[in-house]
C-alpha positions as CSV (number, residue, x, y, z in Angstrom):
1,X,248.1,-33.8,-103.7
2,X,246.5,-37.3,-102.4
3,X,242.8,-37.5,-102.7
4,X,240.2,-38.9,-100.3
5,X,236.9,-40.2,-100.6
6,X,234.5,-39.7,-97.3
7,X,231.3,-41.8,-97.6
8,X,228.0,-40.6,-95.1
9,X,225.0,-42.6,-94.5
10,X,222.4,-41.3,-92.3
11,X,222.8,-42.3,-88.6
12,X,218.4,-42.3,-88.7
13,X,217.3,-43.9,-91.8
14,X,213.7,-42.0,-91.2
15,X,215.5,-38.5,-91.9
16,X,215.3,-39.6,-95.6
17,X,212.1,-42.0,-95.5
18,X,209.6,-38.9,-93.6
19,X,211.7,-36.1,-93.1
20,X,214.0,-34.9,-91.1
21,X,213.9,-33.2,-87.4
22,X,214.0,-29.8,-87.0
23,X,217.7,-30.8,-85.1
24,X,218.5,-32.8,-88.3
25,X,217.3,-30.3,-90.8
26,X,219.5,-27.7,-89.2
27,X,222.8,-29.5,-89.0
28,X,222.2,-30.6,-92.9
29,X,222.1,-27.3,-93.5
30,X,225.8,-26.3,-92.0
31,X,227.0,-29.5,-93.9
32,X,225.6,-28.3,-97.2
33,X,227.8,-24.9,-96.1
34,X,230.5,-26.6,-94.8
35,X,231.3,-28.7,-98.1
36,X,230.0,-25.3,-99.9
37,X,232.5,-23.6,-98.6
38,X,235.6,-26.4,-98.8
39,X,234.6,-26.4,-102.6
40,X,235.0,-22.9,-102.7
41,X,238.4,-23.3,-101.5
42,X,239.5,-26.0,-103.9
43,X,239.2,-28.6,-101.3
44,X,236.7,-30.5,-101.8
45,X,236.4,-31.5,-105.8
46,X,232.8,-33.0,-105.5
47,X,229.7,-34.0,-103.3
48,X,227.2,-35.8,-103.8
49,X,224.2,-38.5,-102.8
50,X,222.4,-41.1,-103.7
51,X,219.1,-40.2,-104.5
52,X,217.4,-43.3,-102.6
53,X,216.0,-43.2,-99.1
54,X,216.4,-47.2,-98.0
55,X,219.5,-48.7,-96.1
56,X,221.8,-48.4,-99.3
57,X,221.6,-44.7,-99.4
58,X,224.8,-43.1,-98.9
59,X,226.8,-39.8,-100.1
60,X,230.2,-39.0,-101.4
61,X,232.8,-36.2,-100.5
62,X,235.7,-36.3,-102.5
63,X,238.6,-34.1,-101.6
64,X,242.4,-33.5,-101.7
65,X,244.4,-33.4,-98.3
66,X,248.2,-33.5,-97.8
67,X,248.0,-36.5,-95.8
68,X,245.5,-39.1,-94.6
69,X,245.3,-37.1,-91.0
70,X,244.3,-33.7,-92.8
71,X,241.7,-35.8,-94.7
72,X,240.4,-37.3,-91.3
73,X,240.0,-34.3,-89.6
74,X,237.6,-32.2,-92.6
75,X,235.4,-35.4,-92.3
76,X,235.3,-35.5,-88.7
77,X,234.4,-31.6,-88.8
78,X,231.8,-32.0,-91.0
79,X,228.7,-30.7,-89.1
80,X,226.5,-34.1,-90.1
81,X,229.2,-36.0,-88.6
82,X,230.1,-34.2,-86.0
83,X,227.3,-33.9,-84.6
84,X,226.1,-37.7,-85.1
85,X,223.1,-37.1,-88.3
86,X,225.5,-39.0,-90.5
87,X,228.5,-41.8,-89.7
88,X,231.2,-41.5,-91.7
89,X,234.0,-43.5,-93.7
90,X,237.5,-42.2,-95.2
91,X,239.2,-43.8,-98.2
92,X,241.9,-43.2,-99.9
93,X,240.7,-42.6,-103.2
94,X,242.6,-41.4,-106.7
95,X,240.2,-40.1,-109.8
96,X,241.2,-42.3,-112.7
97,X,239.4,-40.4,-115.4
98,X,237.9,-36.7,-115.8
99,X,235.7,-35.7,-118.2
100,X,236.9,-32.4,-119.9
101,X,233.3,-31.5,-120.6
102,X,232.6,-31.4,-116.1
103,X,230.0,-31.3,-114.4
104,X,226.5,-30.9,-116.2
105,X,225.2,-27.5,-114.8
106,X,222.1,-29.1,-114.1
107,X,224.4,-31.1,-111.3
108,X,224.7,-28.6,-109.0
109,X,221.6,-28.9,-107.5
């Protein structure tokens, strides 16, 4: 099945810098559960962020779709984006290499 790769940045750099709004805080939350959940499901095969809190900050979904239309619409459902926390990018995407050790345990946090 094709793969995608959706890339968010904050839509207020702040959120990251001194905290987010109560608004914010609460839609980051339904995105944590909405990729939780797509995960669950086989969906989604990782997510991810940058750990920085300037301009270049950014995360990562990547996920398997049956076309570039199925693809757009989880990202465009995505709670952060839907409701405007977080803009959003899709690219088609193809993981070249997989470690056969996975994820460190310590990388779900």
């Amino acid at each position: 099945m094709p793969q995608f790769l959706y890339r968010i940045q904050p839509t207020r750099l702040g959120m990251l810098s001194s905290g987010p709004t109560e608004r914010e805080a609460s839609v980051i939350g339904e995105h944590l559960a909405y990729l939780s959940e797509l995960t669950d499901r086989g969906t989604v095969l990782m997510a991810g962020r940058t750990l920085t809190t300037d301009e270049r900050t950014f995360g990562v979904a990547v996920l398997v779709a049956s076309a570039s239309e199925e693809a757009e619409a989880i990202m465009k459902n995505d709670p952060a984006v839907k409701y405007g926390v977080m803009r959003a990018e899709l690219f088609p995407y193809r993981i070249a290499l997989w470690s056969k050790a996975g994820p460190p345990a310590e990388g779900n946090a």
